[in-house]
DRENVOBA-533821 format. One record per residue (C-alpha): residue number from 0; x, y, z. Coordinates in nm, 3 decimals, decimal comma. Example, Ala and Ser with C-alpha at 12.3 -4.5 7.8 and 13.67 -1.06 7.14 Angstrom:
REM DRENVOBA-533821
 pos      px      py      pz
   0   1,230  -0,450   0,780
   1   1,367  -0,106   0,714
This chain:
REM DRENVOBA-533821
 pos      px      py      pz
   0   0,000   0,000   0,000
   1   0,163   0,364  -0,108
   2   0,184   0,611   0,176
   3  -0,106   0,856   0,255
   4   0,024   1,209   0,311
   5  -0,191   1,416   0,545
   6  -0,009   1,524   0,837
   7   0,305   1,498   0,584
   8   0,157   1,662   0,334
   9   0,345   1,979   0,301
  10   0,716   1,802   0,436
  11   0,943   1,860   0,205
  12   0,772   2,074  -0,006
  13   0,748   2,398   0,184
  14   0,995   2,609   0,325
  15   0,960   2,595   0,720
  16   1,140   2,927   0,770
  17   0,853   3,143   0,480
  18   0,500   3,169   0,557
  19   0,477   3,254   0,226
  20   0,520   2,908   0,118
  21   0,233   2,781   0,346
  22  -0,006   3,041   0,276
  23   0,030   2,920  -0,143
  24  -0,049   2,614  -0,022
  25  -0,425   2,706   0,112
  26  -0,244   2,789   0,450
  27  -0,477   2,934   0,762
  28  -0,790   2,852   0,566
  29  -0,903   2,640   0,769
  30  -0,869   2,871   1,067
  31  -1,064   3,102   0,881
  32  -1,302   2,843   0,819
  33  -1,399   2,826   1,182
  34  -1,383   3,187   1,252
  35  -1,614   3,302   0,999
  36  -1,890   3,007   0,957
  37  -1,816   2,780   1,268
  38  -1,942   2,781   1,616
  39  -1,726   2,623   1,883
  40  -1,969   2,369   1,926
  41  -2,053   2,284   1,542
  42  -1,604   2,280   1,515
  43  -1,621   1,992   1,843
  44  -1,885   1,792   1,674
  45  -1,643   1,769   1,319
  46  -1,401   1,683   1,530
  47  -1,599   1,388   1,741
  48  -1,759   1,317   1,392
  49  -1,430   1,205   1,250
  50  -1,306   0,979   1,489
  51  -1,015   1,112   1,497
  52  -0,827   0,986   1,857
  53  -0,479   1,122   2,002
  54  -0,170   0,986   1,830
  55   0,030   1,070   2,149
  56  -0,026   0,643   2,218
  57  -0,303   0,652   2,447
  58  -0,560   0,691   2,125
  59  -0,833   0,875   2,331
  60  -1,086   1,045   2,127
  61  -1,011   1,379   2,010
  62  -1,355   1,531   2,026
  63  -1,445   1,405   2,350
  64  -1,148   1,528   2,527
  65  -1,229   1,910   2,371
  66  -1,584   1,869   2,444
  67  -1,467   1,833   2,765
  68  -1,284   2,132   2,827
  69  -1,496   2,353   2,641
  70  -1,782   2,267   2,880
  71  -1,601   2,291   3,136
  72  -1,668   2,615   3,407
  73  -1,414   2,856   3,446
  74  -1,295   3,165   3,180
  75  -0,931   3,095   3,151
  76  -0,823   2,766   2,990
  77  -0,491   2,668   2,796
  78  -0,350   2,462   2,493
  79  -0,087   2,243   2,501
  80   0,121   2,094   2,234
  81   0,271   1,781   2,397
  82   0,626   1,827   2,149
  83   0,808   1,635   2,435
  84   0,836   1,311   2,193
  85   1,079   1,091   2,470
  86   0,936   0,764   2,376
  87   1,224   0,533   2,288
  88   1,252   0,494   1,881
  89   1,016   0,789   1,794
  90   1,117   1,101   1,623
  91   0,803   1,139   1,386
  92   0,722   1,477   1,546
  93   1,080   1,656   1,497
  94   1,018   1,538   1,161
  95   0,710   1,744   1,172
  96   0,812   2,041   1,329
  97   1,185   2,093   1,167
  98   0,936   2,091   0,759
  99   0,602   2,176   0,882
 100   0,536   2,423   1,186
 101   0,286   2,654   1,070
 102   0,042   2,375   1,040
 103   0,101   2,242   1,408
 104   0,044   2,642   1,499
 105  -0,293   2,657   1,279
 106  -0,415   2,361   1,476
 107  -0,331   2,533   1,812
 108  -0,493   2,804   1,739
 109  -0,836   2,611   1,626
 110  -0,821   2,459   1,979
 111  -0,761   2,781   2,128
 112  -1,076   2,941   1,905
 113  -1,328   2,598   2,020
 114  -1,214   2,594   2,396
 115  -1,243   3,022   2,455
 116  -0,863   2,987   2,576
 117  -0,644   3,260   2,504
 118  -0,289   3,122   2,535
 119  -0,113   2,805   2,397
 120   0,178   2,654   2,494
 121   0,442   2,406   2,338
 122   0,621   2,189   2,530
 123   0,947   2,114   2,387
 124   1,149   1,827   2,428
 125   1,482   1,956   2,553
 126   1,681   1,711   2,305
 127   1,484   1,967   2,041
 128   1,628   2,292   2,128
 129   1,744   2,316   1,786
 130   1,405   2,416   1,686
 131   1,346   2,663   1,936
 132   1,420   2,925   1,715
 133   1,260   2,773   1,409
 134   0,914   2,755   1,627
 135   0,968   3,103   1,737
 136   1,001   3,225   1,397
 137   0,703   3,039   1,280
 138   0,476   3,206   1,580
 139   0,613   3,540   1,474
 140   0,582   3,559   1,098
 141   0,197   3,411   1,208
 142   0,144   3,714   1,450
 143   0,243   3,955   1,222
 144  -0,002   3,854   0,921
 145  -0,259   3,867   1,228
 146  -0,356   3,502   1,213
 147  -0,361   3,432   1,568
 148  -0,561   3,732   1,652
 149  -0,664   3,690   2,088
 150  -0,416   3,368   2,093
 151  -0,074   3,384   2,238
 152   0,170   3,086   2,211
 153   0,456   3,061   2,416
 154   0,723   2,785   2,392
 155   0,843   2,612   2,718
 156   1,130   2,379   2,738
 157   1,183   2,075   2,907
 158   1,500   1,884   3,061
 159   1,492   1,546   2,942
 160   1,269   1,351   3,166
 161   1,050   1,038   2,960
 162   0,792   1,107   3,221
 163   0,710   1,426   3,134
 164   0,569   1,295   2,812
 165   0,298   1,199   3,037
 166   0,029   1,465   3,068
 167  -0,022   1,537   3,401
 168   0,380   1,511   3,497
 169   0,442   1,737   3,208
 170   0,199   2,007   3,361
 171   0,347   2,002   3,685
 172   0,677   2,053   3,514
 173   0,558   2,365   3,338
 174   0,470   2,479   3,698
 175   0,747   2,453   3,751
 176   0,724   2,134   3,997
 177   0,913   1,848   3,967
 178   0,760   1,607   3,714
 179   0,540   1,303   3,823
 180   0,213   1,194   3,741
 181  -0,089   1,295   3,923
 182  -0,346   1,108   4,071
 183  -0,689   1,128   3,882
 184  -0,960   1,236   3,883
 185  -0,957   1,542   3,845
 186  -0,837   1,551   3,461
 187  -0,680   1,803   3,285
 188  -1,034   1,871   3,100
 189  -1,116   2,045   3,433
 190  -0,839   2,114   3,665
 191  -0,505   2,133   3,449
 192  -0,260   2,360   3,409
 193  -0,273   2,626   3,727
 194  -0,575   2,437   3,801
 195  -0,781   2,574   3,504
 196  -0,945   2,378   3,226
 197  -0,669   2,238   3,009
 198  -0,692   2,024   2,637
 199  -0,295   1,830   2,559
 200  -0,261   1,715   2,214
 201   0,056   1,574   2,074
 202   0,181   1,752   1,750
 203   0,074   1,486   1,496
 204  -0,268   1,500   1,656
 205  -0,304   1,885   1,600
 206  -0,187   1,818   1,296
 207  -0,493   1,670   1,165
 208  -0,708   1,919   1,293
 209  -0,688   2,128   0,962
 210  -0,736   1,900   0,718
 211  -1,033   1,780   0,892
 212  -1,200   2,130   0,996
 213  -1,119   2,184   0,556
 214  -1,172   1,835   0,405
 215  -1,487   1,730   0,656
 216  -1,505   1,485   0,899
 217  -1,638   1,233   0,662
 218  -1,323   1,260   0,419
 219  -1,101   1,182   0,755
 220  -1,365   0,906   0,850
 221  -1,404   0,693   0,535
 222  -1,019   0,655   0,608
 223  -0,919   0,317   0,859
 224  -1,059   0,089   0,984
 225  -1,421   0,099   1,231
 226  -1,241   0,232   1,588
 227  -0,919   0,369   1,408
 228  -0,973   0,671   1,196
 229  -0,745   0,875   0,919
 230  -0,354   0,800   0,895
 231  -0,082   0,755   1,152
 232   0,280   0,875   1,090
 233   0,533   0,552   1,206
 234   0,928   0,632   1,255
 235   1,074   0,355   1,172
 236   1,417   0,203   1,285
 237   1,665  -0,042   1,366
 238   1,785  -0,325   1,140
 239   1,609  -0,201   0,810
 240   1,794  -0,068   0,493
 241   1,590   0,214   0,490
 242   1,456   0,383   0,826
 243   1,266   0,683   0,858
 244   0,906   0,882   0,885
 245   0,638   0,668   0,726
 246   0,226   0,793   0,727
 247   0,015   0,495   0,622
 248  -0,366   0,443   0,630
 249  -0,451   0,287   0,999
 250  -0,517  -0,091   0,952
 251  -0,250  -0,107   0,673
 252  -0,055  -0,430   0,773
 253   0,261  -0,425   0,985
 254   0,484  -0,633   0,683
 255   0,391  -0,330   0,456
 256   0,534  -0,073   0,674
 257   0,864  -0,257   0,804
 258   0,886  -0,494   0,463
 259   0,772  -0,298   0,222
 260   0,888   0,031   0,291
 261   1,156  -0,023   0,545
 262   1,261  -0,306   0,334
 263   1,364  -0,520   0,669
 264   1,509  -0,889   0,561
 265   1,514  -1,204   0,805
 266   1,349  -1,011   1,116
 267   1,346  -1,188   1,434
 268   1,054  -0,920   1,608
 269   0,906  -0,597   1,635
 270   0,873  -0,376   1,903
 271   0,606  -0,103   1,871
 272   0,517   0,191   2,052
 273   0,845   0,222   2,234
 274   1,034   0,155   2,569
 275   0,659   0,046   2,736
 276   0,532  -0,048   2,413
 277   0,441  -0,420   2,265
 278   0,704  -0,681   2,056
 279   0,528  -0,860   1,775
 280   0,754  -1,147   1,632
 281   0,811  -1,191   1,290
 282   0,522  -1,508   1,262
 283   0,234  -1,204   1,356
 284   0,403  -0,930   1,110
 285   0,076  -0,935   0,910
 286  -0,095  -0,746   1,212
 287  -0,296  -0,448   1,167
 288  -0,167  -0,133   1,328
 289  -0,449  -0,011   1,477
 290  -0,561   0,097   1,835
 291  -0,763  -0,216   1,862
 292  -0,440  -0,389   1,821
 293  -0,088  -0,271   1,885
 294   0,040   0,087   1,811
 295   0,144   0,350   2,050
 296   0,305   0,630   1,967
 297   0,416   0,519   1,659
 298   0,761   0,381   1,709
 299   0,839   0,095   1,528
 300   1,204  -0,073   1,585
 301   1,292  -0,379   1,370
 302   1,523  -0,652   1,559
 303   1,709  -0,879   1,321
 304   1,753  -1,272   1,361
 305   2,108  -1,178   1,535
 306   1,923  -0,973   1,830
 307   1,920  -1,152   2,151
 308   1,556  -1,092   2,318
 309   1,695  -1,119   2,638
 310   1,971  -0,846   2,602
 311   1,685  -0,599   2,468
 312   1,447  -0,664   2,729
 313   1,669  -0,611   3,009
 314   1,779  -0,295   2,851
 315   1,457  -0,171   2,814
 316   1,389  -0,227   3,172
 317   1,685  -0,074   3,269
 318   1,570   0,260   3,122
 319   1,207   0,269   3,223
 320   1,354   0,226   3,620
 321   1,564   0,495   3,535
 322   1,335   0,760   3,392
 323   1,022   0,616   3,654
 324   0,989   0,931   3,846
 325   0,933   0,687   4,159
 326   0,593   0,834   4,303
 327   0,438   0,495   4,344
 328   0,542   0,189   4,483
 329   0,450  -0,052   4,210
 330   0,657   0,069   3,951
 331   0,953   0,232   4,119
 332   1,055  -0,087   4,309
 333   0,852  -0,340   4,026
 334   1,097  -0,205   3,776
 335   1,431  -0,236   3,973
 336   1,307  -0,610   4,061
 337   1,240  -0,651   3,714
 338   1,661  -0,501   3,605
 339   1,775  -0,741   3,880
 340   1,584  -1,020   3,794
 341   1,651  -0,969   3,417
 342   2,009  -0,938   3,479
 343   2,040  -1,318   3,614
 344   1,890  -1,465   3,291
 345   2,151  -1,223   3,083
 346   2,421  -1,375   3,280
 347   2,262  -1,691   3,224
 348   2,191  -1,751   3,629
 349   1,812  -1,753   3,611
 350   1,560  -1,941   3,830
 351   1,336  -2,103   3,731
 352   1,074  -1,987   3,974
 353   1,183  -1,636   3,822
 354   0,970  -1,694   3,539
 355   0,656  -1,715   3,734
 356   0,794  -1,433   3,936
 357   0,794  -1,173   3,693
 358   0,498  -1,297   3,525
 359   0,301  -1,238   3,861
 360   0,470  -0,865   3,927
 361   0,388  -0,801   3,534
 362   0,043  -0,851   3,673
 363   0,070  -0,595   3,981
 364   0,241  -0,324   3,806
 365  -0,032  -0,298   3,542
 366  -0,304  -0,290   3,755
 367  -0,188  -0,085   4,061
 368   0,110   0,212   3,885
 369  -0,058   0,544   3,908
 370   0,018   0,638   3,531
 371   0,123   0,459   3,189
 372   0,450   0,407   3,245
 373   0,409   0,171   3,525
 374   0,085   0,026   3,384
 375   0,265  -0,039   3,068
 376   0,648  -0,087   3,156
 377   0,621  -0,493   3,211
 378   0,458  -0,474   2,840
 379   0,801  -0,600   2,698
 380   0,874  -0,868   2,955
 381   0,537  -0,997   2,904
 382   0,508  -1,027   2,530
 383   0,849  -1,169   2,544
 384   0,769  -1,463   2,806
 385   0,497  -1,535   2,575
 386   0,649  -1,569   2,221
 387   1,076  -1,600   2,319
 388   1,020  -1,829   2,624
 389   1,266  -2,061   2,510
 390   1,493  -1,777   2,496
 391   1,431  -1,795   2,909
 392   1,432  -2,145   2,984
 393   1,698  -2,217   2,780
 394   1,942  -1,933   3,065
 395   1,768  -2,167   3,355
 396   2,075  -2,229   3,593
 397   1,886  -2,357   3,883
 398   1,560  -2,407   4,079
């Protein structure tokens, strides 16, 4: 299947730095769109009408969560662009934002129009400073040609923490707090940033909200498959001639992605979504990527027959227990358990009662962590006692 360029369509072909080059290319109609013949309501039911869901990995509806916040009491609410992108293997939205910014900022700005709020943040991955000044140009040339009109974007930097990626850790770190998750409820829809109503969207999600708001939400809808809507961009990686920034149709099938585009050979497994995200081996590569099936945030790194699945779980684990931000107990002690008890079957000194063992705490940590890191950090473990168990057994040194 050929790619599908939505939230791609103007990479490569405009210049980043002009405006100029956007506006040719129907730039800000859209905006205008809403301004002139939409209410906020009518622009929240094209978006629920569409289907489209968050492409940040969580995949929760788009139109619900700005329903949400637009009903919500209170006069000042915010925007956020979640541009933090620290999931292990992903770099789909630098991609974005080093060819495409100005439609990222149109999207912001729609959000800003639906929900009443009058300032926007992005939160920038500190690993992206580069683009910094990029962004800031992009928000400037835009202010000046009077396209934001009552909205104010500001850009706030991060400092390199994969739990800030999470929504409710990255708020408290714009407060200036030390990142970790909150509990919930309350959600950001009513009590986020400072308190006040507050809508996070990832930058490929924004991304779509143009096309949709000019296109209609049933162009976006006849697109995917019944409970996954439109196009998701996939960075690709790891032992494939040709890695990179793919946007395919959702249900399109894993082997055309990594075999057909990527052009992987002899591939031992997948892992998708990231550090805390799910390993497909090679025998289920004709899997749909869809939300009803594996995806995440859209990395996808390809593991060659001379991988050992042992070495890459335990590494894995090693870096979730590093960047847990060790609020709650399940997954600040589950993961260290997890390194130690990894490390024994790397040496090739496991038990064999280990296997149950960290089948059991896979259980606990995905049922009692407080936020998706801990629910989701045993993810690799688990997939890979189920299809690699030999891989285990065979590092069995004793009882």
């Amino acid at each position: 299947m050929p790619q599908e360029n939505i939230v791609l369509k103007n990479c490569g072909v405009i210049d980043p730095r002009q405006i100029a080059t956007f506006l040719e290319r129907d730039g800000f109609q859209a905006l205008e769109k809403v301004r002139r013949e939409m209410t906020p309501e009518a622009v929240t039911d094209e978006i629920k009408a569409s289907g489209l869901r968050g492409r940040g990995g969580a995949g929760f509806p788009c139109g619900l969560k700005w329903e949400g916040t637009r009903k919500a009491p209170g006069g000042e609410k915010y925007v956020i662009c979640n541009a933090d992108e620290g999931e292990v293997g992903t770099f789909k939205d630098r991609y974005i934002l080093e060819r495409d910014p100005f439609t990222l900022i149109e999207g912001m700005a729609i959000a800003g129009y639906t929900l009443g709020a009058k300032t926007g943040f992005i939160y920038l991955r500190a690993e992206y400073h580069h683009l910094f000044d990029l962004l800031e140009n992009a928000i400037r040339q835009i202010e000046e040609f009077g396209f934001l009109a009552n909205f104010t974007i500001e850009i706030r930097e991060g400092a390199g923490a994969y739990i800030c990626g999470e929504e409710s850790a990255l708020m408290d770190a714009m407060e200036g707090k030390r990142g970790e998750a909150r509990y919930r409820p309350p959600f950001p829809t009513t009590a986020g940033l400072w308190g006040k109503p507050t809508i996070i969207n990832n930058v490929e999600t924004l991304m779509n909200i143009p096309r949709i708001i000019r296109n209609g939400a049933g162009w976006f809808n006849q697109m995917g498959t019944e409970r996954s809507k439109g196009t998701k961009v996939f960075s690709v990686s790891g032992d494939v001639p040709k890695p990179g920034v793919y946007e395919l149709v959702l249900g399109s099938s894993l082997r055309e992605l990594v075999e057909g585009l990527a052009l992987a050979k002899n591939t031992k497994m997948i892992q998708i979504g990231g550090a805390t995200g799910r390993i497909v081996p090679y025998e289920q590569i004709d899997t749909p990527l869809t939300f009803e099936s594996v995806l995440g945030a859209g990395a996808v790194i390809v593991f060659d027959q001379s991988r050992d699945v042992i070495d890459i779980v335990h590494r894995t684990m090693e870096f979730l227990a590093e960047e847990s931000c060790g609020k709650c107990t399940p997954c600040r002690q589950g993961t260290e358990v997890m390194v130690e008890t990894l490390a024994r079957f790397h040496r090739g000194e496991g038990l064999k009662k280990d296997l149950k063992d960290l089948a059991d705490l896979s259980e606990v940590m995905t049922l009692t962590s407080l936020c998706g890191l801990g629910q989701a950090a045993s993810n690799a473990v688990t997939d890979s006692l189920q299809h690699f168990k030999d891989a285990y057994e065979s590092r069995v040194a004793g009882n």
